[in-house]
Z-matrix of the N, CA and C atoms (Angstrom, degrees):
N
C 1 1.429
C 2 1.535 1 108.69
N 3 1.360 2 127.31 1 120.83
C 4 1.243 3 151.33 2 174.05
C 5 1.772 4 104.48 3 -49.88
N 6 1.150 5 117.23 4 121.53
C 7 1.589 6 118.31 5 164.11
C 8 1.458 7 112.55 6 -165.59
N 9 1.430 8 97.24 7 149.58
C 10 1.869 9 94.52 8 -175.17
C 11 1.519 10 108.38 9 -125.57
N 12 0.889 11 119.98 10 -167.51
C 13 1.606 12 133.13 11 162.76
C 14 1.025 13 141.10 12 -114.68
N 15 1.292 14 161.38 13 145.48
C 16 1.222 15 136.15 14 -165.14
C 17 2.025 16 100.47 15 -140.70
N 18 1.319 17 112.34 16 96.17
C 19 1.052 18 119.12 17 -176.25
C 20 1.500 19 115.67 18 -79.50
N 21 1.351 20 124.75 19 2.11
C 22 1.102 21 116.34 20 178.39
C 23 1.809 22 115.40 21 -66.59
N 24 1.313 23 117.18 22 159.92
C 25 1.088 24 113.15 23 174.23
C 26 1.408 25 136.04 24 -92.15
N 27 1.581 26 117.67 25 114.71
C 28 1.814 27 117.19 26 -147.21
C 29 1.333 28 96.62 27 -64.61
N 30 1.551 29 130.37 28 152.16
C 31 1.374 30 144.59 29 134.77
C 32 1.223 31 96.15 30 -85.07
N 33 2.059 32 116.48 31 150.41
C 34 0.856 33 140.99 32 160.96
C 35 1.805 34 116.07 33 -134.22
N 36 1.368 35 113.23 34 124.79
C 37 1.741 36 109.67 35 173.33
C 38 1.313 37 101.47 36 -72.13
N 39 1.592 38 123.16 37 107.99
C 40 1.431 39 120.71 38 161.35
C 41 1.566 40 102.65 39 -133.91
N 42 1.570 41 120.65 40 -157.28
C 43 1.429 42 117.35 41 -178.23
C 44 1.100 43 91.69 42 -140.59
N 45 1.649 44 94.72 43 137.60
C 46 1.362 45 117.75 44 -160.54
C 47 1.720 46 115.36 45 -57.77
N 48 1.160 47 121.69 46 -8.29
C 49 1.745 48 121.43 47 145.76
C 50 1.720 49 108.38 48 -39.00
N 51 1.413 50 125.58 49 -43.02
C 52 1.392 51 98.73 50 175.95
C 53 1.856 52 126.99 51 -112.32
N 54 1.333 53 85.19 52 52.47
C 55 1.686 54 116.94 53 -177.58
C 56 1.740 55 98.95 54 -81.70
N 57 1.449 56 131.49 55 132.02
C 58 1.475 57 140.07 56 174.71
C 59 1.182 58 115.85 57 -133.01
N 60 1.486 59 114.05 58 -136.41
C 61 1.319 60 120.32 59 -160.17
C 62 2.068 61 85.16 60 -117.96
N 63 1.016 62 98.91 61 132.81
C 64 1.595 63 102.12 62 172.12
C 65 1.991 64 105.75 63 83.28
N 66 1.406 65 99.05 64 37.64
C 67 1.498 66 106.07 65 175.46
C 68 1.336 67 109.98 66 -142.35
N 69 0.939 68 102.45 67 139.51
C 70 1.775 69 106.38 68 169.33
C 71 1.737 70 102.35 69 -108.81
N 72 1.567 71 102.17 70 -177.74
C 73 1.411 72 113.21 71 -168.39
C 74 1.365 73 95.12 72 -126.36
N 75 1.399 74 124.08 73 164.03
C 76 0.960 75 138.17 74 153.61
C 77 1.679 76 116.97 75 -136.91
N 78 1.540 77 119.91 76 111.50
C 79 1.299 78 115.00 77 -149.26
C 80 1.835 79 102.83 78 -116.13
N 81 1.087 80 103.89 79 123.37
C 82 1.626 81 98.60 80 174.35
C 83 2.153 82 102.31 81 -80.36
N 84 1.790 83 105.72 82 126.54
C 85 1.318 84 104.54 83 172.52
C 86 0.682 85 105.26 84 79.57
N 87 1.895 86 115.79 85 -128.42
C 88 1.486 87 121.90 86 -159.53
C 89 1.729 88 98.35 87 -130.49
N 90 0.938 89 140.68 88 66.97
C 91 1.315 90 149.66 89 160.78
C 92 1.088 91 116.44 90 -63.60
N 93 1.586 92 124.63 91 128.13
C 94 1.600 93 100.34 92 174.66
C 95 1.405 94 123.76 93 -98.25
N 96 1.359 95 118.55 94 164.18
C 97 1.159 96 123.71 95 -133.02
C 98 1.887 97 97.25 96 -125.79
N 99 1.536 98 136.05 97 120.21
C 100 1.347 99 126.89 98 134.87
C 101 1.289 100 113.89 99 -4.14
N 102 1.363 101 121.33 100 130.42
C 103 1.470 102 124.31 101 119.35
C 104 1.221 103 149.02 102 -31.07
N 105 1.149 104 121.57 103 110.09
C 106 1.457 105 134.07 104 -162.59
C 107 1.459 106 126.76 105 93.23
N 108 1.361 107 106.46 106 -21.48
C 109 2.122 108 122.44 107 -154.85
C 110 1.813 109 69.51 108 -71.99
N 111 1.331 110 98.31 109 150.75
C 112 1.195 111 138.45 110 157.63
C 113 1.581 112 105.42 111 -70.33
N 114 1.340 113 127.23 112 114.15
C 115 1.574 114 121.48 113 177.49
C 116 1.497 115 116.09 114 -138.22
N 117 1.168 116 105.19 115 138.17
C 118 1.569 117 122.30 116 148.27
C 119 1.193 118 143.41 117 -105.29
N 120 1.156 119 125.05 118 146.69
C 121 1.503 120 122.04 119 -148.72
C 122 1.323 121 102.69 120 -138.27
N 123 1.765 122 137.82 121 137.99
C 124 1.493 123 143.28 122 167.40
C 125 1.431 124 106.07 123 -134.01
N 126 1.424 125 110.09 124 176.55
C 127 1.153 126 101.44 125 177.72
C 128 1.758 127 90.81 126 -137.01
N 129 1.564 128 120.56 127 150.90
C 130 1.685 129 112.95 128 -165.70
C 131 1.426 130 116.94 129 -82.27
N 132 1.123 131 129.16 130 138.15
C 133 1.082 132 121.73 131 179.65
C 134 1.761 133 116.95 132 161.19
N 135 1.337 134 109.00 133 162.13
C 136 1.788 135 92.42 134 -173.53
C 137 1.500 136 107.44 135 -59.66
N 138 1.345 137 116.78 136 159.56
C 139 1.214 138 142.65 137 140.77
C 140 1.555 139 121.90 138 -42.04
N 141 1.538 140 127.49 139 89.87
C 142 0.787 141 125.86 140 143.04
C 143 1.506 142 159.52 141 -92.85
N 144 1.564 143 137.35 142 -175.28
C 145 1.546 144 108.81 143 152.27
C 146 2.135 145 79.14 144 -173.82
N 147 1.649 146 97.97 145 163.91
C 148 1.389 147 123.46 146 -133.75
C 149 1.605 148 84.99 147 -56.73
N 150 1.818 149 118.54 148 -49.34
C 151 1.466 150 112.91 149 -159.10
C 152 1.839 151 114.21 150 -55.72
N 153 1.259 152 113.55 151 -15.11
C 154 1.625 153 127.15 152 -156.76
C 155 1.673 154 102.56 153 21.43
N 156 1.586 155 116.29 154 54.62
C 157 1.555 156 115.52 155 156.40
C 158 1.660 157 112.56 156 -68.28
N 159 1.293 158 103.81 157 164.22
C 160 1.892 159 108.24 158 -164.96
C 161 1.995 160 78.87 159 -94.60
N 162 1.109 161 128.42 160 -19.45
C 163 1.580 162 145.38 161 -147.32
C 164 1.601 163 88.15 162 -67.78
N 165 1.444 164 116.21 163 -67.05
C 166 1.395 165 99.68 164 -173.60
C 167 1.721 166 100.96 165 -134.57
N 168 1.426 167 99.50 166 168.22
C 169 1.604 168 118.37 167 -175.19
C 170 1.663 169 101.54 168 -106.47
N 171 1.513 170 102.57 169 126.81
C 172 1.172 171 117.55 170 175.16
C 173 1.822 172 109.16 171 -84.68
N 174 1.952 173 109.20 172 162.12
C 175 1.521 174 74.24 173 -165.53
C 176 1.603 175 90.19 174 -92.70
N 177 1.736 176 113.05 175 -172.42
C 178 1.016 177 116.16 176 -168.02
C 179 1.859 178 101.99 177 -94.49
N 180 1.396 179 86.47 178 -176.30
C 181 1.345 180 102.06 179 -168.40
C 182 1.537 181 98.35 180 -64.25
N 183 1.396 182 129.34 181 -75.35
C 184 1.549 183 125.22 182 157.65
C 185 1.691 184 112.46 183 -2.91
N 186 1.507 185 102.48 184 -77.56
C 187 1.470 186 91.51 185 -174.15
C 188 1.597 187 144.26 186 -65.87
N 189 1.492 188 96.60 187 4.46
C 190 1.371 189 122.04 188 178.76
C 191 1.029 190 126.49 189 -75.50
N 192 1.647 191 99.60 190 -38.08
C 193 1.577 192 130.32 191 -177.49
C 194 1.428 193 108.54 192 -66.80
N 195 1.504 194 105.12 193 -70.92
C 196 1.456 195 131.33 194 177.22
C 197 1.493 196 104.74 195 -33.10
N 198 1.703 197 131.42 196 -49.91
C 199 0.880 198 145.23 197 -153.60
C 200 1.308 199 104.51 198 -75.26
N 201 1.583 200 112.26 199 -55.29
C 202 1.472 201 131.19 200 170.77
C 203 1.210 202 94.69 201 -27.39
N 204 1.634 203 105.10 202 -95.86
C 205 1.546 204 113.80 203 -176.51
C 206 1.203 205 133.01 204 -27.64
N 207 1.249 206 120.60 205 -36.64
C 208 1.787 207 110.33 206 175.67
C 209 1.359 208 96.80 207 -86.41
N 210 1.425 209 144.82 208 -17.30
C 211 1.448 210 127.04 209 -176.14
C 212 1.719 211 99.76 210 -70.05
N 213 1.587 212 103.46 211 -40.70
C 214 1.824 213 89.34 212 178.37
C 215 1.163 214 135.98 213 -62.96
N 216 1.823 215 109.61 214 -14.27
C 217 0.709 216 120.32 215 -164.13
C 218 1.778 217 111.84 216 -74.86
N 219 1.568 218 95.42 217 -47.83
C 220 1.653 219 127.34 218 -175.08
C 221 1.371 220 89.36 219 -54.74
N 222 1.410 221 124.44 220 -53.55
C 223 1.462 222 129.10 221 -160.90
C 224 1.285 223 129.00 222 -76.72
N 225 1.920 224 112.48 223 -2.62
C 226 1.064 225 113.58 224 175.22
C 227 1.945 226 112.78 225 87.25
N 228 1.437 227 99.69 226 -6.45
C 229 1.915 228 110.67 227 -164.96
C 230 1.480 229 99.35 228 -66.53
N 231 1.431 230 109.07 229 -43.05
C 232 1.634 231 108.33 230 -169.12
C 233 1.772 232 92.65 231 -140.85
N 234 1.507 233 85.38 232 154.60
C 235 1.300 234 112.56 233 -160.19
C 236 2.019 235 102.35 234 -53.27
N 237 1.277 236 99.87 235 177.19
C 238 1.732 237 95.94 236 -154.48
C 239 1.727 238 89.41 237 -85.08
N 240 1.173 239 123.19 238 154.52
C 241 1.458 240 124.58 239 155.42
C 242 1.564 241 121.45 240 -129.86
N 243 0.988 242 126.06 241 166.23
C 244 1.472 243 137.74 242 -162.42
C 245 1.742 244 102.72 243 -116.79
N 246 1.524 245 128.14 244 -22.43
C 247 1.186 246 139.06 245 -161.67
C 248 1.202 247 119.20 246 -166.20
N 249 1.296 248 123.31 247 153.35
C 250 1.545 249 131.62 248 165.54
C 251 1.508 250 120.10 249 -112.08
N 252 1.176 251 111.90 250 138.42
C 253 1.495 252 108.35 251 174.41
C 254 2.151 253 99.01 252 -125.86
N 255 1.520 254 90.64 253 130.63
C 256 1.531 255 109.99 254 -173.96
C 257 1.292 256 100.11 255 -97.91
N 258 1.678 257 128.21 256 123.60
C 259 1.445 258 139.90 257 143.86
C 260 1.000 259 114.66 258 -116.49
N 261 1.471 260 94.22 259 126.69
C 262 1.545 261 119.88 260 -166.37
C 263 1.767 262 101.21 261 -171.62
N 264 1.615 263 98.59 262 159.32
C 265 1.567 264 94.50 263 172.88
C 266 1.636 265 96.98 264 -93.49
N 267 1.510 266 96.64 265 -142.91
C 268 1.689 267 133.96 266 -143.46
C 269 1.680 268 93.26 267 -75.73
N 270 1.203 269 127.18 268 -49.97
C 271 1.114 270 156.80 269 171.88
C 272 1.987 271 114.84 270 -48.35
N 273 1.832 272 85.58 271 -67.68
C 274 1.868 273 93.85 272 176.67
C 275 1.507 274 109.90 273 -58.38
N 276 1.473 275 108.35 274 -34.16
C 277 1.723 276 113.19 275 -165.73
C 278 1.675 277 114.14 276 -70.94
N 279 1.068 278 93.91 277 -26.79
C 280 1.809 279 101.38 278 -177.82
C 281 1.433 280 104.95 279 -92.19
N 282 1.354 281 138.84 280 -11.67
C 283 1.432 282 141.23 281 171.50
C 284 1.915 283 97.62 282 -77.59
N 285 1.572 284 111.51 283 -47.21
C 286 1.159 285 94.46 284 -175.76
C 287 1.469 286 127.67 285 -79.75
N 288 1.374 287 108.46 286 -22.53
C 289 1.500 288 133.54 287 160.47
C 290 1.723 289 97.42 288 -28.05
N 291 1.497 290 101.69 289 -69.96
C 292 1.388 291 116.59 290 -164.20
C 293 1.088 292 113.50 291 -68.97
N 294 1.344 293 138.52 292 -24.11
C 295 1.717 294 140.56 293 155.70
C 296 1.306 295 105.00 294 -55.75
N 297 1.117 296 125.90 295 -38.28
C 298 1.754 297 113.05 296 -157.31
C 299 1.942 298 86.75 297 -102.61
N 300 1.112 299 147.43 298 -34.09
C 301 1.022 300 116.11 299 144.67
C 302 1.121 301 149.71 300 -82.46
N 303 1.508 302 134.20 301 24.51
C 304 1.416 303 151.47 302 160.73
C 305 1.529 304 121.81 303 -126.00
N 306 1.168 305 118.01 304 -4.25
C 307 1.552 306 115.44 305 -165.90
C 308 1.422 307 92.33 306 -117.86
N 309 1.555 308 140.05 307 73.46
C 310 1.494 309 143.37 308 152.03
C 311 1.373 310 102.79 309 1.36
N 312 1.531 311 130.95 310 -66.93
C 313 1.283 312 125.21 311 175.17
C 314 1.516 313 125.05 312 -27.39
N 315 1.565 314 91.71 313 -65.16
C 316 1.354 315 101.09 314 -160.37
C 317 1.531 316 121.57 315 -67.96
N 318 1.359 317 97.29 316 -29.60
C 319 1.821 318 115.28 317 179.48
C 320 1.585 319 109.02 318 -92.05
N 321 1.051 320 118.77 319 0.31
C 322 1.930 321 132.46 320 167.69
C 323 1.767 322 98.83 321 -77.77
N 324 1.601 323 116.77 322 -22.24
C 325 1.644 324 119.72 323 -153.52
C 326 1.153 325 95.53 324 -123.12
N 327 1.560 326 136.41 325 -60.08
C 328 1.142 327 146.60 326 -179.44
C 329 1.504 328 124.19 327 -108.05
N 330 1.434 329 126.25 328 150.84
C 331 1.249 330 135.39 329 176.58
C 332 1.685 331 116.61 330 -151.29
N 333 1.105 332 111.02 331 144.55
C 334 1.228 333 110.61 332 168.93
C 335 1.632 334 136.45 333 -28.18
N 336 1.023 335 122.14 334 132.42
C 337 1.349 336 103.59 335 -179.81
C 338 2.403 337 124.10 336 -89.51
């Protein structure tokens, strides 16, 4: 019988009331944040940077975050987690939507839960 695994690490949209031990955050703005949780933070909006060439895509604010976070993770910086939970509105949710389907990186590391 055929079965695989999927080691990527799930995001889930919940509110940070059900944030624990073995979760990270992902916070749109200024959200406040637990003690101790490992967090990342963006703010929504396009992807920019100063040259605005059509030549290459800068990454977005989402994927910056995301990126952060698993480097601390690899690196031992912040404590280990098993999951992410994203708060954010209507706005933050469709920026991250759009990282995990356009940013190879980000959807190689993370996936929906």
């Amino acid at each position: 019988m055929p079965w695989s695994i999927d080691a990527r690490i799930p995001l889930a949209f919940r509110p940070v009331a059900e944030s624990g031990p073995g979760v990270a955050l992902l916070l749109e703005g200024d959200w406040p944040a637990p003690e101790g949780a490992p967090v990342g933070r963006f703010m929504p909006g396009p992807a920019r940077h100063g040259a605005d060439c059509a030549c290459c895509v800068p990454l977005g604010a989402v994927a910056q975050a995301l990126g952060q976070l698993f480097l601390a993770r690899a690196r031992g910086e912040a404590s280990f987690f098993r999951s992410v939970i994203v708060v954010c509105g209507a706005a933050g949710r469709a920026d991250v939507l759009a990282a995990l389907a356009t940013d190879p990186v980000v959807s190689a590391r993370f996936r929906l839960a």
